[in-house]
PyMOL CGO cylinders between C-alpha atoms (Angstrom):
from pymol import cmd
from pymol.cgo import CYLINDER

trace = [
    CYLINDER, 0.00, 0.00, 0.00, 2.85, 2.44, 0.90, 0.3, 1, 1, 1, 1, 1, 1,
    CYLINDER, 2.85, 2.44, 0.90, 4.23, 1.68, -2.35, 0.3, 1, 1, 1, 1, 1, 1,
    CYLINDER, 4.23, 1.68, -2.35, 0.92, 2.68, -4.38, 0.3, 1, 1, 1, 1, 1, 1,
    CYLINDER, 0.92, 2.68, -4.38, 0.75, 6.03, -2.35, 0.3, 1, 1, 1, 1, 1, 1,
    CYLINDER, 0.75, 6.03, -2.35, 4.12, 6.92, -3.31, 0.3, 1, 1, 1, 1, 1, 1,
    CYLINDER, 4.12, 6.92, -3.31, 3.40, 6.33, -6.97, 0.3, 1, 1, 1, 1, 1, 1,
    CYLINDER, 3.40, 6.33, -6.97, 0.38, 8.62, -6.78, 0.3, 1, 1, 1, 1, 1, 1,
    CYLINDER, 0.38, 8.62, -6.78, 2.68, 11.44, -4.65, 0.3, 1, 1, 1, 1, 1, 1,
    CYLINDER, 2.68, 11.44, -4.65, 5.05, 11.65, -7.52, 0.3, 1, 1, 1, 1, 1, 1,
    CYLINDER, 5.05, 11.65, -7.52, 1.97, 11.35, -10.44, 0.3, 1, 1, 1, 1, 1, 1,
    CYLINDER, 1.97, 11.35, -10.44, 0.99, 14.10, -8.29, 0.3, 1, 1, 1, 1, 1, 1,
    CYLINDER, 0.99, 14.10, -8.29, 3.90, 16.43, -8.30, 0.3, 1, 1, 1, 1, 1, 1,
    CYLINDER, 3.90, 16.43, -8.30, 4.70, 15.40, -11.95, 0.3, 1, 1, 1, 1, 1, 1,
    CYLINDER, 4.70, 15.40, -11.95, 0.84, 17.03, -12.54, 0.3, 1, 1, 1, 1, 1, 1,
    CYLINDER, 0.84, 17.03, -12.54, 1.54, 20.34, -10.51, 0.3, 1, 1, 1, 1, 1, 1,
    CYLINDER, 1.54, 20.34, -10.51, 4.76, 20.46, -12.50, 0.3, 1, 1, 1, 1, 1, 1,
    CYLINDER, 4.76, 20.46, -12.50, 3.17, 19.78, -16.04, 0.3, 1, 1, 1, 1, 1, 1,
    CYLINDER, 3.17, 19.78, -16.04, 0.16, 22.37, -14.47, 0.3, 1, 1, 1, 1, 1, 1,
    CYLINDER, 0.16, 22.37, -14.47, 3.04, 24.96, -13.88, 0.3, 1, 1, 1, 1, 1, 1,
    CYLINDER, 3.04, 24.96, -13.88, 5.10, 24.57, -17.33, 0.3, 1, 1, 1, 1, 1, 1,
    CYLINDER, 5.10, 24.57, -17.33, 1.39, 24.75, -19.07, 0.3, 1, 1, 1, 1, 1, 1,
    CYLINDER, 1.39, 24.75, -19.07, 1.10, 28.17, -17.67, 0.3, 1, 1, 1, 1, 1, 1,
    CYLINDER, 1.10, 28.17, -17.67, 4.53, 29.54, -17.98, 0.3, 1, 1, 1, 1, 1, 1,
    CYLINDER, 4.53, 29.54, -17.98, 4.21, 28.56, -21.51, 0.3, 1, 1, 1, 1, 1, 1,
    CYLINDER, 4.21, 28.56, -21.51, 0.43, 30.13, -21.55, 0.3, 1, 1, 1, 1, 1, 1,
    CYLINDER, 0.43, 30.13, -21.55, 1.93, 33.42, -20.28, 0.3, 1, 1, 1, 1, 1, 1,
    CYLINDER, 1.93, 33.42, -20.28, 4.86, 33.51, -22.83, 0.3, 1, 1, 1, 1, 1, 1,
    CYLINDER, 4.86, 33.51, -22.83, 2.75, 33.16, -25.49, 0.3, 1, 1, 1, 1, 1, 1,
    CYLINDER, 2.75, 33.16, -25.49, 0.31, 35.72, -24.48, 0.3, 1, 1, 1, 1, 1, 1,
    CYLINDER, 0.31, 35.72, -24.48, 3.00, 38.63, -23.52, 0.3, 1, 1, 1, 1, 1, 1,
    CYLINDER, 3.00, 38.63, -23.52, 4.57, 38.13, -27.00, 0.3, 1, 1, 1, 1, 1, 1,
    CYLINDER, 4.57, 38.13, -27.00, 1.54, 38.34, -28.72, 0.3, 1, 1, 1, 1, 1, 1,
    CYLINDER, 1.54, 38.34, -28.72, 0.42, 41.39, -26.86, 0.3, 1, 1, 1, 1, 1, 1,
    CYLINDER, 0.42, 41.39, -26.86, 3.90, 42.71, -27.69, 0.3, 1, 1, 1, 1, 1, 1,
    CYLINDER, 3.90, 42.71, -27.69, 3.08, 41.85, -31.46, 0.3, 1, 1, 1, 1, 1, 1,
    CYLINDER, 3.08, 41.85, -31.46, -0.30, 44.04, -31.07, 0.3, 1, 1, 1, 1, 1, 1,
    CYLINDER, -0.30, 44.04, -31.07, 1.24, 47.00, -29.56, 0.3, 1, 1, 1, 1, 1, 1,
    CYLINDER, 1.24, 47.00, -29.56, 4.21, 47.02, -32.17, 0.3, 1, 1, 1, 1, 1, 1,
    CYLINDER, 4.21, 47.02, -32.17, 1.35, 47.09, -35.18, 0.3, 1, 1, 1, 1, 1, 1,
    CYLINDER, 1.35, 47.09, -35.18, -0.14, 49.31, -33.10, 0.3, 1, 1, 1, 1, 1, 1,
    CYLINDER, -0.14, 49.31, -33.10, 2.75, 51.68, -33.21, 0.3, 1, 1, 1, 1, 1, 1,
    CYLINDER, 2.75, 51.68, -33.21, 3.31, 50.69, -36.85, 0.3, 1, 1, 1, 1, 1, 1,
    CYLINDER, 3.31, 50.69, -36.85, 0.02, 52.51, -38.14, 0.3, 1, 1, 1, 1, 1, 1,
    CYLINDER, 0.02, 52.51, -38.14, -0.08, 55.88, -36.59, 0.3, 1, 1, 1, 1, 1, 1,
    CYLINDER, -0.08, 55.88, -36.59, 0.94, 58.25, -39.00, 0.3, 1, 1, 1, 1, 1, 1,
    CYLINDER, 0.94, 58.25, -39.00, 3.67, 60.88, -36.41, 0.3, 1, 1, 1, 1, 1, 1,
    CYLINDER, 3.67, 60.88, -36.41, 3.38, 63.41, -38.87, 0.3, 1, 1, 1, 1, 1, 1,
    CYLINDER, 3.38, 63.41, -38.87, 3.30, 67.35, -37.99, 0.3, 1, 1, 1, 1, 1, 1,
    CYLINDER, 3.30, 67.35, -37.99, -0.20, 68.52, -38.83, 0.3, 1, 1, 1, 1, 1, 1,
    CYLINDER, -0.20, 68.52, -38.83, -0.99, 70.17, -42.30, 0.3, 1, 1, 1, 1, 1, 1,
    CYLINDER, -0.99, 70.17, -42.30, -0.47, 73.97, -42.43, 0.3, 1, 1, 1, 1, 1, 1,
    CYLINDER, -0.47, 73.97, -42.43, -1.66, 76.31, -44.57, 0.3, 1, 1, 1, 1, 1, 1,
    CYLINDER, -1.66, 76.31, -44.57, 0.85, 78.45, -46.08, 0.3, 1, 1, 1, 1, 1, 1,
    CYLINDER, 0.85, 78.45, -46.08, 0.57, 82.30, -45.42, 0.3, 1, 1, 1, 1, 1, 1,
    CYLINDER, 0.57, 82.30, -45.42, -1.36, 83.98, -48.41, 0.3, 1, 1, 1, 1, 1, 1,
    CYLINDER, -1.36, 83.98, -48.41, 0.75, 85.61, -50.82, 0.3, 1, 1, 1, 1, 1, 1,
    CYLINDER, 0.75, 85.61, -50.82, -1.70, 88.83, -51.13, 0.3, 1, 1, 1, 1, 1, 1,
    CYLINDER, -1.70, 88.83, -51.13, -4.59, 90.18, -49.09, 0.3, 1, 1, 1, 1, 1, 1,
    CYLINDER, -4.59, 90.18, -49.09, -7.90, 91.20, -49.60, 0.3, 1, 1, 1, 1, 1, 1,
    CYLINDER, -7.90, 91.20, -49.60, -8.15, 95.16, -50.06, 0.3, 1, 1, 1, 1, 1, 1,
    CYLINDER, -8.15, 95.16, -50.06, -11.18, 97.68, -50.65, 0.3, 1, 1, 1, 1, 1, 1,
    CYLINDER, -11.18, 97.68, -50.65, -12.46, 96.81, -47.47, 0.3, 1, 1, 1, 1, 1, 1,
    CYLINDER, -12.46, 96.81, -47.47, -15.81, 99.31, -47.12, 0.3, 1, 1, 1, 1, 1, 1,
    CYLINDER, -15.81, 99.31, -47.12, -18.90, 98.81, -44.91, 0.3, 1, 1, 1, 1, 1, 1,
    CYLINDER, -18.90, 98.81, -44.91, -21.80, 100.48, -45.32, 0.3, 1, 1, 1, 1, 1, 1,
    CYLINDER, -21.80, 100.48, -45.32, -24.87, 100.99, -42.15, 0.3, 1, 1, 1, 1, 1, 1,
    CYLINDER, -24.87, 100.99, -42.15, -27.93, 100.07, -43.08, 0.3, 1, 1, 1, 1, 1, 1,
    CYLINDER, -27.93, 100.07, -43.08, -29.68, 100.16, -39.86, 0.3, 1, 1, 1, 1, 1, 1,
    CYLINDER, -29.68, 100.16, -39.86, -28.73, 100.19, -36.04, 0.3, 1, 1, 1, 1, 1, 1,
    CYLINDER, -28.73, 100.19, -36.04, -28.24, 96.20, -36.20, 0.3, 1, 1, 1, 1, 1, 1,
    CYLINDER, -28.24, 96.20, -36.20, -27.15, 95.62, -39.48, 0.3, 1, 1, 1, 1, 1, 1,
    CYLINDER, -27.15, 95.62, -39.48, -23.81, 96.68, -41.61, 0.3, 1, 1, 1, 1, 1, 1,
    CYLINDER, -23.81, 96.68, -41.61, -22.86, 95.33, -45.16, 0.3, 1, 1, 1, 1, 1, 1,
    CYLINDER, -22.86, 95.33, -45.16, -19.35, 94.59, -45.79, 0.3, 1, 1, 1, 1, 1, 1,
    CYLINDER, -19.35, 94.59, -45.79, -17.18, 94.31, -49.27, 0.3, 1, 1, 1, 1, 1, 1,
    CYLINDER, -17.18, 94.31, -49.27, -13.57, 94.27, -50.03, 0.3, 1, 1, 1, 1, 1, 1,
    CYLINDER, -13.57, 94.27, -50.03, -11.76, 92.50, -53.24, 0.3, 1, 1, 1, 1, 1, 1,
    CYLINDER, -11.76, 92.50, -53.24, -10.33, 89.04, -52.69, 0.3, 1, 1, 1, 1, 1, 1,
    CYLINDER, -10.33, 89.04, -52.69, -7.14, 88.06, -52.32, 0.3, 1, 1, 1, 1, 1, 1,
    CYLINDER, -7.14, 88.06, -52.32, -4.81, 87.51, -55.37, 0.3, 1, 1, 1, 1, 1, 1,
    CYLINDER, -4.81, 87.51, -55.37, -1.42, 85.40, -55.63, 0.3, 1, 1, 1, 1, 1, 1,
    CYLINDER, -1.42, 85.40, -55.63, -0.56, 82.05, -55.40, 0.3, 1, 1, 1, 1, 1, 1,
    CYLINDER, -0.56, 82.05, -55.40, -1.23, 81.35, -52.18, 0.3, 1, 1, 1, 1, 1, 1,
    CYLINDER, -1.23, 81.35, -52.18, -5.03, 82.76, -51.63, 0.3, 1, 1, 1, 1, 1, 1,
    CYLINDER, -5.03, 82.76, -51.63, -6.54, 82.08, -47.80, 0.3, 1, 1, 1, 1, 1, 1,
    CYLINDER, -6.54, 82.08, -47.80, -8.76, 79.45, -47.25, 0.3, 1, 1, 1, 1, 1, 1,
    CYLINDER, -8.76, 79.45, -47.25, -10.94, 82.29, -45.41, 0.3, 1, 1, 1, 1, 1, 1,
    CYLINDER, -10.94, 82.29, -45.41, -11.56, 85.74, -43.93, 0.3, 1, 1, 1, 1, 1, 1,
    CYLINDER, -11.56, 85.74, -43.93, -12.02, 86.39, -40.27, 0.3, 1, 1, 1, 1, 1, 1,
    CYLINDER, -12.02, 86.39, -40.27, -14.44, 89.41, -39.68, 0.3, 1, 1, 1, 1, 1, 1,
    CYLINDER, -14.44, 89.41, -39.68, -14.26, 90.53, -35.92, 0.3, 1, 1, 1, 1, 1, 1,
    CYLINDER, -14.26, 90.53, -35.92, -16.51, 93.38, -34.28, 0.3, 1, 1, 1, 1, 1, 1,
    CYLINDER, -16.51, 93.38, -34.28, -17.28, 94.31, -31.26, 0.3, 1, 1, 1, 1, 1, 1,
    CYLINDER, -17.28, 94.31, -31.26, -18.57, 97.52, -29.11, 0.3, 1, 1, 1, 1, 1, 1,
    CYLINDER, -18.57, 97.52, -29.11, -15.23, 98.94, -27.44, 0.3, 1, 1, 1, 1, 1, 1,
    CYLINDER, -15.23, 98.94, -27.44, -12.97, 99.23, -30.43, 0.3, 1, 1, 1, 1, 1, 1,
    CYLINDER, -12.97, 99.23, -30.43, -10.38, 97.22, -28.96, 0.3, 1, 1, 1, 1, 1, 1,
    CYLINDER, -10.38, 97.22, -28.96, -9.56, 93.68, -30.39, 0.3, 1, 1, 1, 1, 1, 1,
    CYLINDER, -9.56, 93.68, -30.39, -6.81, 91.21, -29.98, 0.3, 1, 1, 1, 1, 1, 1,
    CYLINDER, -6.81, 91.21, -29.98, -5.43, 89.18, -32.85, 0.3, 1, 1, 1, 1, 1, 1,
    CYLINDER, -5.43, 89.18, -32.85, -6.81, 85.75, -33.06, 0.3, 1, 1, 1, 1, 1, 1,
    CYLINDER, -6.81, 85.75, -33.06, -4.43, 82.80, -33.18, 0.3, 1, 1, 1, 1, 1, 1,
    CYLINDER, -4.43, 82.80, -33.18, -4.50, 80.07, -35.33, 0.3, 1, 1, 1, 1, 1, 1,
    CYLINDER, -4.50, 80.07, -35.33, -4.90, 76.86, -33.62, 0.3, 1, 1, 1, 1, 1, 1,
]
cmd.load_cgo(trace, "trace")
């Protein structure tokens, strides 16, 4: 009998070992495929400096406004010309006369 329980003590520790290598191996394989995820990860950013549009080469001129009523004004000026024309105007108003230049961002 003493003999049969010694058998099953060492089937036993040969199990916890197998048990032990199975999950060493288990966690290997994982960490190097989560390293293979974050490197394609990395892979298909683009680390590229935003787009920016280059200054304009001329500005709009003729700038007039006329007052139609107490809350309404019409506005004209002649485009921009060059080759670089901006992609837009920026109209500011307010009540005190004193502005601060916007910033593009």
């Amino acid at each position: 009998m003493s003999r049969f329980k010694s058998h099953m003590k060492v089937g036993a520790m040969q199990q916890s070992t197998l048990l032990k290598n199975q999950i060493k191996l288990f966690l290997f394989i994982f960490g190097a495929i989560c390293l293979l995820i974050a490197q394609l990860i990395l892979q298909s950013r683009v680390w590229a400096a935003p787009l920016v549009d280059p200054q304009p080469s001329g500005h709009p001129n003729g700038f007039t406004t006329t007052v139609d009523s107490s809350s309404q004004l019409t506005t004209t000026w002649v485009d921009a010309v060059g080759a670089n024309l901006p992609s837009g105007y920026i109209l500011l108003c307010n009540t005190t006369g004193v502005f601060v230049d916007p910033v593009d961002g």
